[in-house]
C-alpha positions, 0 to 999 in steps of 0.5 A: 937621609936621601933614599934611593928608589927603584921600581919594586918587581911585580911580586914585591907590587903584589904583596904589598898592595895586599898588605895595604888592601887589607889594613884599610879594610881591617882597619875600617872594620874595627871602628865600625864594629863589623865582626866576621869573617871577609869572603869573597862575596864581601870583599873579592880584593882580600887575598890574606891566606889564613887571615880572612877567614878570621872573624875579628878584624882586630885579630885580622891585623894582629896577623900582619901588622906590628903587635906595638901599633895595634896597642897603641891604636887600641884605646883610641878606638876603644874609646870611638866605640865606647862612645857609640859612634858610627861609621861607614867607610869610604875611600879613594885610594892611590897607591905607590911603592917605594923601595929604599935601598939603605937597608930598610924594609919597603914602604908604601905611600897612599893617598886616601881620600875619605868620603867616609859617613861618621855619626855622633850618638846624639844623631848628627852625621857628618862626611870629611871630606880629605885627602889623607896621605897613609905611608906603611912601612914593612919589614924586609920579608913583606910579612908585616906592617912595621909602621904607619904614619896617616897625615893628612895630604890636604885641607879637610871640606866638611859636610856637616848637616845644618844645627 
């Protein structure tokens, strides 16, 4: 299927960046454990009306994104945490919208590059370091996130601490 673009006006921009914005914020607190509310002070490029002030960051993406990913992401990281690893986030990002015109809702293409911290419950940290293509999909009202597909864009260069 070829899918014809055209450039998105600036409204169309706007929410979406949000959108994105804040699914890799939501996202990354979920794995990380971090409960509360996002403010201004925290995070000033979270613009969610009525969905910051929620404390749960899975109740946050329970707001704006598809109820089928959120139950197919949450055993995965129910087992992350379970497993007591941590993690502090850290991205590069680059952001381009694609509109298609054959009928489907809008989409998104990013390119990620984590420098994100992970550690192991035994102690041993490790920091990926990969460029990660994140492509999100929405519904034709900008509403929600309709689906994600994350691969990655390039081979991972490890830093991981000496055994």
């Amino acid at each position: 299927m070829i899918l014809a673009r055209r450039e998105p006006d600036a409204a169309h921009l706007s929410r979406v960046a949000l959108l994105v914005h804040a699914l890799i914020h939501d996202l990354a607190a979920w794995m990380a454990g971090v409960e509360g509310p996002v403010t201004p002070g925290s995070n000033p490029s979270y613009r969610l009306d009525g969905v910051a002030a929620l404390p749960s960051p899975r109740e946050r993406l329970r707001r704006y994104v598809d109820p089928s990913i959120l139950r197919a992401w949450s055993p995965a990281i129910a087992e992350w945490r379970a497993l007591g690893h941590g993690y502090r986030p850290r991205f590069e990002r680059r952001l381009q919208v694609h509109l298609s015109t054959n009928g489907g809702g809008p989409r998104a293409e990013l390119l990620l590059r984590d420098q994100s911290t992970i550690e192991s419950p035994d102690g041993v940290w490790w920091k990926p370091d990969r460029t990660w293509r994140l492509v999100v999909g929405f519904d034709g009202a900008l509403d929600r996130i309709a689906s994600i597909e994350l691969r990655p864009d390039e081979p991972e260069r490890s830093a991981r601490p000496p055994r």
